[in-house]
N, C-alpha and C positions, 0 to 999 in steps of 0.2 A: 635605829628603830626599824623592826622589818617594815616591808611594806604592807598595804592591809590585804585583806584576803580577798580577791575582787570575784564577785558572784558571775558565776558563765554568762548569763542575761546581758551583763554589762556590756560583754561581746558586741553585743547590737548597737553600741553607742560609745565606743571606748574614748574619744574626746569629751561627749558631755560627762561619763563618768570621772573621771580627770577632772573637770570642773568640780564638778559637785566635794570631791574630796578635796581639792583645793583650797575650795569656798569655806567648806568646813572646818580644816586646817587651818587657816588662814584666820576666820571669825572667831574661833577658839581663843588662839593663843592672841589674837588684839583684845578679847575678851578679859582676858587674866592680866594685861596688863593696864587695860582701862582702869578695870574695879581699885587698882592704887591708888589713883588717881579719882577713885566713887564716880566715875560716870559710868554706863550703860551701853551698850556698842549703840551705834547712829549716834549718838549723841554728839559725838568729836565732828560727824559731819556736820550736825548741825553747827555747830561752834565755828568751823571754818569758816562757814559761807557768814555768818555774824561778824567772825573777826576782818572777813573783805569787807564788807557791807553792814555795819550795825543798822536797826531799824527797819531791817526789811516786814514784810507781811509775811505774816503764817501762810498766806495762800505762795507767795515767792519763795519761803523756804521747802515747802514740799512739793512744787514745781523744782525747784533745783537738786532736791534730795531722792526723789523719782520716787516715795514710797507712798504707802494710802493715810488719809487724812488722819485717822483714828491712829496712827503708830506716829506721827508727826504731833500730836495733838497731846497724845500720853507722853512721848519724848518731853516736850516744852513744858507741862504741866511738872513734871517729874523736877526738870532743870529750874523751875521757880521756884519750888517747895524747897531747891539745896541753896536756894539764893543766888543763882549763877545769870540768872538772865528775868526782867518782867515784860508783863506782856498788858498793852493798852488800849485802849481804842485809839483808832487814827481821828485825825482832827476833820477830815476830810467825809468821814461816814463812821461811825458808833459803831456798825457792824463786823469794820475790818479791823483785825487786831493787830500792832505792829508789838513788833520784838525788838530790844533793848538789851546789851548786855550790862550788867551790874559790875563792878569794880572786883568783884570776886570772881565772874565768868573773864572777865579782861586779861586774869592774873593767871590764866589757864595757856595763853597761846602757847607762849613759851614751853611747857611741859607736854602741850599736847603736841607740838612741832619733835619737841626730843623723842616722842614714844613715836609717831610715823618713822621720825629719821631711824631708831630702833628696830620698829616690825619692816620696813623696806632692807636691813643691813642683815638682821636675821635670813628675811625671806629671797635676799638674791645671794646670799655667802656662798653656792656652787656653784654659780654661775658667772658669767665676765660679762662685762661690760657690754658686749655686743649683744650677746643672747640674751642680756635683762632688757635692752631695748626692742629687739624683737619680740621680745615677748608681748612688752606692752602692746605695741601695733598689734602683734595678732591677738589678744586678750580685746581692743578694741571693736578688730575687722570681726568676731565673731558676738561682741555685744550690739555691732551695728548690724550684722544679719539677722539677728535673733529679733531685734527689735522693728528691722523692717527701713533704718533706714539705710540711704547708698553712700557709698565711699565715693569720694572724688576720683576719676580718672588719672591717674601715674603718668603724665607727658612723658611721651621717649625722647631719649637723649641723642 
């Protein structure tokens, strides 16, 4: 596949542009492999943090999932209506809704575990071993600049 045609402007950013086409790459093709599976992209994230922790709060799942309420909120409205997960009041206050996976989100780890192991094998097959691990770290060091928070200190050896 050529590569795409990268407009001059970009010039001024050619890392964040690299992201951005990454992102988009990336979201795509997890995209077309979710829908087999009828979920929605975020969705699988939600699922994870369920499958660590069932029962957590809607306010804990969109603190752990970093997105804004109303996309967290249409996510889990979505995911009830296929049967995969309810949502209740907590015992503790009417107001907080806890989340619950159903026996049919339960039966999802498993597939949703093959399709990451899948889009991770896809998306490092040029790369070795070493540089999929760099990558990460620096895919990290520049989610934690961007967001403001600091890296730990590297003790010299």
């Amino acid at each position: 596949m050529p590569a795409p045609h990268v407009p001059a402007l970009a010039g001024e950013g050619p890392l964040s542009y690299a992201i951005f086409e990454l992102a988009r790459t990336h979201r795509g093709h997890a995209a077309a492999m979710l829908r087999k599976m009828d979920l929605h992209p975020g969705q699988e994230l939600l699922l994870m943090h369920l499958f660590d922790r069932d029962g957590q709060t809607q306010s804990e799942l969109l603190e752990r999932v970093g997105v804004d309420h109303s996309t967290v909120s249409k996510a889990l409205r979505r995911m009830q209506d296929a049967g995969l997960l309810v949502r209740e009041p907590a015992t503790h206050d009417r107001r907080v809704m806890v989340v619950h996976l159903t026996d049919k989100g339960r039966a999802l780890r498993e597939p949703v575990a093959a399709m990451w192991r899948d889009l991770e094998e896809i998306s490092t097959q040029h790369l070795t071993a070493q540089q999929a691990e760099s990558f990460v770290r620096t895919a990290y060091a520049v989610a934690d600049a961007i967001s403001g928070r600091t890296q730990p200190q590297e003790q010299p050896t």
